[in-house]
C-alpha positions in Angstrom: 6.7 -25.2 -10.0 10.2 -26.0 -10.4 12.4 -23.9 -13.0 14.2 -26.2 -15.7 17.7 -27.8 -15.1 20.4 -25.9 -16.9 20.8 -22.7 -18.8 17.8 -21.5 -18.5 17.4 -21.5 -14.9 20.7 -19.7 -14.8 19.6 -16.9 -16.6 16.5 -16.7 -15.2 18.0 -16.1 -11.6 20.9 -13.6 -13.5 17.9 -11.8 -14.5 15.9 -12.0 -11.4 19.1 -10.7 -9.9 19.5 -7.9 -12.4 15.9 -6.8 -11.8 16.6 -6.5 -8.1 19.8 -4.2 -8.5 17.9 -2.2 -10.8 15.2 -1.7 -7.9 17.8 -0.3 -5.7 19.3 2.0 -8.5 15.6 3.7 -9.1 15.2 3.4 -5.3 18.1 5.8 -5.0 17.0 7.8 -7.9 13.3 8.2 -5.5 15.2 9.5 -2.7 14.2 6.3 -1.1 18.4 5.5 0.0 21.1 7.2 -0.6 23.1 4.8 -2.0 23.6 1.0 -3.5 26.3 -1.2 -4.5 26.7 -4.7 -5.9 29.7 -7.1 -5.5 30.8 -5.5 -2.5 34.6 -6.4 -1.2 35.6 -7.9 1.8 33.3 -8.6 4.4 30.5 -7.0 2.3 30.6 -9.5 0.3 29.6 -12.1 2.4 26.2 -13.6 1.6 25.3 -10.2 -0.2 24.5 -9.6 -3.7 23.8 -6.2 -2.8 23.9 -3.4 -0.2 21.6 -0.6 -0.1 22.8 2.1 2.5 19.9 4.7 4.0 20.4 8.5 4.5 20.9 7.6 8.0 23.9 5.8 7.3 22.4 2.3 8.6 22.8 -0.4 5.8 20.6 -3.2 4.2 22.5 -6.4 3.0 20.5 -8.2 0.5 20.8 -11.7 -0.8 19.0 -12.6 -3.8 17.6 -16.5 -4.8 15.8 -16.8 -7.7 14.6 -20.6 -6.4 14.8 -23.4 -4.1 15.6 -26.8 -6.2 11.9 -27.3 -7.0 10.0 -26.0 -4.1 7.7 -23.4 -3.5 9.0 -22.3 -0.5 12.0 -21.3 0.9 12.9 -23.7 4.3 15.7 -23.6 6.6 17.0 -26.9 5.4 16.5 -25.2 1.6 18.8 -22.6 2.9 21.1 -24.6 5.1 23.2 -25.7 1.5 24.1 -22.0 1.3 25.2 -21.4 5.0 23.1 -18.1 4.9 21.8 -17.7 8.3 25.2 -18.0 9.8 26.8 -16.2 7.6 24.5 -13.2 7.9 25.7 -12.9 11.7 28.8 -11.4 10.0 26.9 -8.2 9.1 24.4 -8.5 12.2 27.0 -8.5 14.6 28.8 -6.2 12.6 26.5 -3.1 13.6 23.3 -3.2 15.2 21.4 -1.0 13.2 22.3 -3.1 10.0 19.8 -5.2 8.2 19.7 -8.3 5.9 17.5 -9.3 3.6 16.2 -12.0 1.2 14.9 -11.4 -1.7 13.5 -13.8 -4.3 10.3 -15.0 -6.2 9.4 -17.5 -3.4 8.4 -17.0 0.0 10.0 -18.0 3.3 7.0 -18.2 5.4 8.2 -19.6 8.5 11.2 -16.6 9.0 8.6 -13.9 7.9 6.3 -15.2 10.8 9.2 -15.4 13.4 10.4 -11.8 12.0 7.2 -10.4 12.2 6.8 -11.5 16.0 10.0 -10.3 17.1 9.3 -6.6 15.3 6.1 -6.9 17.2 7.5 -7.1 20.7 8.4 -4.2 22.7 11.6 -5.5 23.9 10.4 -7.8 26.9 12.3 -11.0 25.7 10.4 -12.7 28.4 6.6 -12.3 26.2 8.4 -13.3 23.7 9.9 -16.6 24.1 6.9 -17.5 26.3 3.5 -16.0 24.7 5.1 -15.5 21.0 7.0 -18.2 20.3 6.2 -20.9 22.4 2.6 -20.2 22.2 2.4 -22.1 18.8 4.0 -25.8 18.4 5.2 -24.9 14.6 6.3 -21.6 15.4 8.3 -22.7 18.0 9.5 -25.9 16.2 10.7 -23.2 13.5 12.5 -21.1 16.7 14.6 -24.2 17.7 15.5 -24.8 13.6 16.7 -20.8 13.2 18.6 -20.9 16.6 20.1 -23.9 15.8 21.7 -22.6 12.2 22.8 -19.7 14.4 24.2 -22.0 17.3 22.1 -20.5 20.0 20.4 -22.2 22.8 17.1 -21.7 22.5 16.6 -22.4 25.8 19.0 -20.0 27.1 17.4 -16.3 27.5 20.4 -14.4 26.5 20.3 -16.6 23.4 16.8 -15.9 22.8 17.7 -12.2 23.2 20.0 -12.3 20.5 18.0 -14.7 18.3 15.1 -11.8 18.9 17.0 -9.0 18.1 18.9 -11.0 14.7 15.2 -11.5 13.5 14.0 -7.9 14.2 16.7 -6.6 12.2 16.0 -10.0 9.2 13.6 -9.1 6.1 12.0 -11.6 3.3 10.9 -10.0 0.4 9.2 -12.2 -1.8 8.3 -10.7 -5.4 7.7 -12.6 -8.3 9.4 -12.4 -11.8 6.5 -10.6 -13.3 5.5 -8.3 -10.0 9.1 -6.9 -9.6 9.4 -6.3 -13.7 6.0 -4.6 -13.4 7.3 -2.4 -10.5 10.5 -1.3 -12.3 8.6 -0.4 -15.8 5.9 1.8 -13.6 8.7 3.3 -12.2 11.0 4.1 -15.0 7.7 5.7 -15.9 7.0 7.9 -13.4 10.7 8.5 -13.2 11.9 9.8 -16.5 10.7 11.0 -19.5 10.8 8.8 -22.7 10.0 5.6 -23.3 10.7 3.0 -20.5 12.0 -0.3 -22.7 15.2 2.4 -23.9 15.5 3.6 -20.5 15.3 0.4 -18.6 18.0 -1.3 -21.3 20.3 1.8 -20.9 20.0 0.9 -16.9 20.7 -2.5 -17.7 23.8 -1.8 -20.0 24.8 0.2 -17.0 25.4 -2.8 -14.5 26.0 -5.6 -17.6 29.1 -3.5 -18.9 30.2 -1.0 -16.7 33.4 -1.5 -14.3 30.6 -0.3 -10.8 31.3 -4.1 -9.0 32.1 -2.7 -5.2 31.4 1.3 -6.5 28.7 3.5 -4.3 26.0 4.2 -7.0 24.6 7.5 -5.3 22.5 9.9 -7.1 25.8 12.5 -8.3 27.1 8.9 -9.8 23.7 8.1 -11.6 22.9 11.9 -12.5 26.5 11.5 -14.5 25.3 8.4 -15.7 21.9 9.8 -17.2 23.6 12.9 -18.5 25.9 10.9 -20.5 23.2 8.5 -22.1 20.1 11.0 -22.8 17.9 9.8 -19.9 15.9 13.0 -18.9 14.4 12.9 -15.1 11.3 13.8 -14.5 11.5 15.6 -11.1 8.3 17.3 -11.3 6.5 15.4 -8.5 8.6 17.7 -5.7 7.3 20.6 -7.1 5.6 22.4 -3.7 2.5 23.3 -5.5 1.3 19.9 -6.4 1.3 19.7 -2.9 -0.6 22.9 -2.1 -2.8 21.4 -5.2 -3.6 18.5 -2.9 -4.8 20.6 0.3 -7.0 22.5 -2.3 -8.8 19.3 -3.8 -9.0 18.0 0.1 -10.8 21.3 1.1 -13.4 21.8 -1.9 -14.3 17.5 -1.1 -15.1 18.6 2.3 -17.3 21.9 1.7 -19.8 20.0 -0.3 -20.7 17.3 2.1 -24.0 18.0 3.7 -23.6 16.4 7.3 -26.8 15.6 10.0 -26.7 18.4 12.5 -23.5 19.2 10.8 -21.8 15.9 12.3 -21.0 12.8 10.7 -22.4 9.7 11.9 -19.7 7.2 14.1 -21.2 4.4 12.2 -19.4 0.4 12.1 -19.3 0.4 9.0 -16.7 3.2 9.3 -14.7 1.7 12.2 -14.7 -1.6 9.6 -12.9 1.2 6.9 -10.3 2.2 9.1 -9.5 -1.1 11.2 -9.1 -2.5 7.2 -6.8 0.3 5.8 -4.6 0.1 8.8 -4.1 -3.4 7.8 -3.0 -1.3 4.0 -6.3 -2.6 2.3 -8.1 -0.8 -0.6 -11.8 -0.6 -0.2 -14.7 -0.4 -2.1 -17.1 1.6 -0.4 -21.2 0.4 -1.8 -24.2 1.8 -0.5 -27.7 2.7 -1.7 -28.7 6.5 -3.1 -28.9 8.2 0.4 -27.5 6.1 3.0 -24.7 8.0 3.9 -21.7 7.2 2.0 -20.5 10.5 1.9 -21.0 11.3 6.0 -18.6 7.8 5.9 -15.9 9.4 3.9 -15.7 12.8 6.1 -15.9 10.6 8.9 -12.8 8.8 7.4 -11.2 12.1 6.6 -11.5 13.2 10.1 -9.5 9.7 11.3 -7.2 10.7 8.4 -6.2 13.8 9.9 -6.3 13.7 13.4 -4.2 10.7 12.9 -1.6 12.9 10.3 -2.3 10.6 7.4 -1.9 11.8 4.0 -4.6 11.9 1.7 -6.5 13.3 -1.8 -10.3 13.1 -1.9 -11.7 13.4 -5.5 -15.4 13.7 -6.5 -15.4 11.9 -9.9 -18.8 13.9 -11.4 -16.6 16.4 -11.0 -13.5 15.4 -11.9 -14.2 13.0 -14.8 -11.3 10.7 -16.3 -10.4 11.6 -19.5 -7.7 10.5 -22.1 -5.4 9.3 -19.9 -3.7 9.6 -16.2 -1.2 11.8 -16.9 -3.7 14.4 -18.9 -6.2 13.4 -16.4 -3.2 14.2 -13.4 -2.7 17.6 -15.3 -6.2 18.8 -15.7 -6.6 18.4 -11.8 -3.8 21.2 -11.7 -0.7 18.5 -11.3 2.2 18.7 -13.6 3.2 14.5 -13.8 1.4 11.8 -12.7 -1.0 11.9 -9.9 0.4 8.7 -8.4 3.9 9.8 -8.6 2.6 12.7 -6.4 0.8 10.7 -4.0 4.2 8.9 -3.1 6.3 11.9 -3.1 3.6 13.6 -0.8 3.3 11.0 1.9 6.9 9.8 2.0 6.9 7.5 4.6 3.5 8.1 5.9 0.3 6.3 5.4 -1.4 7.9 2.7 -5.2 7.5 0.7 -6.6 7.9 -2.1 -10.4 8.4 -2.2 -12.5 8.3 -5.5 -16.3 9.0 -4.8 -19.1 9.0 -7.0 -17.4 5.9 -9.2 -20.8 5.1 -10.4 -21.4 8.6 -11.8 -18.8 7.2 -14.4 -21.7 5.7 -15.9 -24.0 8.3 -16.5 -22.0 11.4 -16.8 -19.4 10.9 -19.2 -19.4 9.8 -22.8 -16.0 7.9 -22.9 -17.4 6.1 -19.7 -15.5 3.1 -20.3 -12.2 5.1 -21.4 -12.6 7.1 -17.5 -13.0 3.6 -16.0 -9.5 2.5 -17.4 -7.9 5.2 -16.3 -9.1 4.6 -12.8 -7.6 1.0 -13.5 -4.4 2.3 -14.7 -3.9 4.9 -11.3 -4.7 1.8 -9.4 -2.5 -0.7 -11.5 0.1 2.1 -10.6 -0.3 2.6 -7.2 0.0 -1.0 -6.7 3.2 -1.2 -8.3 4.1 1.3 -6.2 2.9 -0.2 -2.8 5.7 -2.8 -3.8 8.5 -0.8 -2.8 6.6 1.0 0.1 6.8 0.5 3.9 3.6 2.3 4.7 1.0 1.4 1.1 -0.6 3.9 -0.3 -4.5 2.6 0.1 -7.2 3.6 -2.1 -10.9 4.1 -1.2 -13.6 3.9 -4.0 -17.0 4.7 -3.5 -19.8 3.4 -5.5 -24.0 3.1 -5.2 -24.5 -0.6 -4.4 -27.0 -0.4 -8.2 -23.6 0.3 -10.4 -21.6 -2.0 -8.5 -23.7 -5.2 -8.7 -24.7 -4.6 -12.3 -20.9 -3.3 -13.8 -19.0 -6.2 -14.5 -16.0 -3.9 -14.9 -16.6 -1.8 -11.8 -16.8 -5.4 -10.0 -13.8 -6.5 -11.6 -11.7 -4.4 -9.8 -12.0 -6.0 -6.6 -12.5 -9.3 -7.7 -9.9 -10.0 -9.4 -7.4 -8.4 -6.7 -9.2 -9.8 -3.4 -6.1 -9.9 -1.0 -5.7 -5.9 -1.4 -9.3 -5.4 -1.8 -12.1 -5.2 -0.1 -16.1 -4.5 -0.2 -17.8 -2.7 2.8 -21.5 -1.8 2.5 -23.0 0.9 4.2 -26.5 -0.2 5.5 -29.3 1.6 7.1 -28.9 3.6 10.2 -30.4 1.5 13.4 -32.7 2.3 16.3 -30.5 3.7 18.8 -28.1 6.2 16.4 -31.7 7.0 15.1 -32.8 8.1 18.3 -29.4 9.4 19.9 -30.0 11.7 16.9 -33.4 12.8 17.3 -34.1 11.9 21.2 -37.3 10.9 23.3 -39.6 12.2 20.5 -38.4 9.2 18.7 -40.3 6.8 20.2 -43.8 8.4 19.9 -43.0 7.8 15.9 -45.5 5.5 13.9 -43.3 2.4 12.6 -43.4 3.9 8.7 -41.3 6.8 9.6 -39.3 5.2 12.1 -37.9 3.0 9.2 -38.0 5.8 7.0 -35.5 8.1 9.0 -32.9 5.0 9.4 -31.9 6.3 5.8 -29.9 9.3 6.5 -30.6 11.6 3.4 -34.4 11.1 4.7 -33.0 11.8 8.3 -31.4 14.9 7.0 -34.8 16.6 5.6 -36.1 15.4 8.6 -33.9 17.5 11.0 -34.4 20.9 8.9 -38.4 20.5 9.5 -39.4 19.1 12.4 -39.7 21.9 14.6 -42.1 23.8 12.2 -44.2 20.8 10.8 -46.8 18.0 12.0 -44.9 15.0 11.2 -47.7 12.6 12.5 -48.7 11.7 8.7 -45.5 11.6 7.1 -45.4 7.9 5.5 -43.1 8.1 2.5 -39.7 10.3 1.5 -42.5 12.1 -0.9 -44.1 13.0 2.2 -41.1 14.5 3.9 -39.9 16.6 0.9 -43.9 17.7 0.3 
């Protein structure tokens, strides 16, 4: 939808512009760079609103566009009126570890693509002019429009070099009004103490009034800054023992899963899990009492750490919800918020968060409802989080497939967020891992205990007794625990 002519749409991009140099300030403030600046001088200046410089000293030039005249999507004829292709060269040739960036509340869907194939090439220029680019007639119609505001032959390979490496070093980052204001207020939140409106306005006041066009806000500057105007930091989430806190909770998860033969089960449903949370998807894991939802999830953990991916597994009979996410946080032995801690922890690793036993939310608890929200509101803040996060943070709830189809709430969650969500249902076990489990005997079995031991809890009991017990007339799960 278009914005409206005049004032309005000038303050609306002044303020989408604020909101962005605000990011960079709390980005700084997480230890995520080291330092920002706005208005630079000089060449910095050139089609950048702002510069974000990592600890590495390698630097991020970002250009911010609230809209393009009344489309929904950014075009290089859109951007051609501002030049800002070419004049992103200046900082691209400048140094080759630099970066520039777009930000604004509209895609660019045709430079993301092109970026995202050139970050995905190894550095053979040759795969990627001829199986990346010219593989698709849009994509390479889009190629010829970006080389051409660049004034490089696209059918010269040293041009296509340089076009490859410009674009592996280019960044859209689309974020709405209302998903970047969200992102700052959960941060501001998990940031300092206090109430966030008064902090985010003294933030606000800070680049509105203050002489810091072309200064380096680093954290000495900003730690100055918040002395002077009573904003207190919360830097609780680097304390070492919410860490050790973390491998506590992780070990007491695994100790009280019961596993078949004391090995989980290399089921599809689990290689589904982990092909989706490398793609940073949450999941909601459903299943029937007994089918092996927890043998999944220490099947997951297993991936988890043999691939050095960060994670907190929570058993939620255990751990029930209650008043809100910081007390909640605290009673599990954190001192701040649990998804602060989750971010700090994993840094720039993949990390996940796994909530089993959802459904017992149900039945156990008395404020049922009230432990559901706050489920909603760690979610609702990781997400927020995910926003300013290379590798997301991806959660992994766990629910009987009863709960799930009958709690509109507990549906809720991935229904109304089905790009980040996900449902994956664990179904009984088949034939052949039956029988890889159990060997030749299995085929003497009549058919009623055949299907009977394709539900692993059944398949458990099953393994403790055979060897001591005639299992000719066992019909039923009765029979098997008789």
């Amino acid at each position: 939808m278009a914005n409206e002519v005049g004032g309005r749409t000038d303050k609306n991009g002044n303020r989408y512009e604020m909101n962005c140099i605000i990011k960079a300030i709390l980005d700084v403030v997480d230890e995520k760079i080291s330092s920002c600046m706005f208005e630079g001088l000089g060449n910095d200046e050139i089609a950048t609103d702002i510069i974000v410089t990592n600890f590495d000293g390698s630097r991020k030039y970002i250009q911010c566009k609230h809209r393009n005249g009344s489309n929904d999507n950014w075009t290089f004829s859109g951007l051609k009126s501002y030049n800002l292709l070419k004049r992103w060269k200046t900082h691209l040739d400048g140094d080759q570890s630099s970066i520039v960036s777009l930000q604004s509340p509209i895609p660019f869907t045709s430079l993301t693509d092109l970026s995202k194939r050139a970050k995905n090439n190894n550095g053979d220029v040759n795969v990627f002019y001829d199986n990346q680019i010219k593989n698709s007639k849009k994509t390479f119609g889009d190629f010829k429009k970006y080389c051409s505001e660049l004034d490089l032959d696209y059918e010269n390979i040293v041009d296509v070099q340089k076009a490859m490496n410009y674009l592996k070093r280019t960044e859209v980052e689309d974020m709405s009004d209302n998903i970047i204001r969200d992102y700052l207020f959960m941060h501001i939140k998990l940031l300092f103490f206090g109430e966030s409106k008064s902090n985010y306005e003294k933030i606000l006041d800070l680049i509105c009034n203050e002489e810091i066009m072309g200064v380096d806000i680093d954290k000495q500057f900003l730690f100055n800054f918040f002395n002077k105007n009573n904003i207190i930091l919360n830097n609780l989430s680097n304390d070492s023992s919410n860490f050790d806190n973390i491998e506590n909770l992780n070990s007491i998860f695994k100790k009280n899963i019961k596993l078949i033969n004391d090995n989980y089960i290399n089921r599809d449903e689990l290689k589904n899990i982990i092909i989706n949370i490398n793609k940073d998807k949450s999941i909601m894991i459903t299943g029937k009492a007994g089918y092996g939802k927890s043998g999944v999830i220490h099947g997951l953990i297993d991936y988890l750490e043999n691939n050095k991916y960060q994670y907190l597994a929570l058993k939620l009979d255990k751990y029930i919800p209650e008043y809100n996410s910081l007390k909640w946080s605290e009673n599990l032995g954190f001192n701040t918020y649990l998804s602060a801690i989750l971010d700090k922890f994993s840094l720039d690793k993949k990390c996940v968060l796994i909530l089993d036993q959802l459904d017992a939310l149900r039945w156990t608890s008395m404020h049922s409802r009230n432990s559901l929200d706050i489920c909603n509101s760690i979610i609702e803040e990781i997400k927020n989080i995910n926003v300013g996060r290379k590798n997301k943070i991806s959660i992994i709830l766990v629910c009987r497939t009863f709960d799930f189809e009958n709690d509109a709430s507990i549906r809720k969650i991935v229904e109304d967020d089905i790009n980040n969500w996900l449902r994956i249902d664990i179904n009984i076990l088949s034939d052949k891992c039956v029988k890889e489990i159990i060997g030749s005997d299995y085929d003497r079995y009549n058919a009623k205990l055949k299907q009977l031991l394709k539900i692993p809890s059944n398949l458990f009991i099953f393994m403790k007794i055979r060897k001591d017990n005639d299992l000719s007339e066992v019909h039923s799960t009765c029979d098997l625990i008789s």
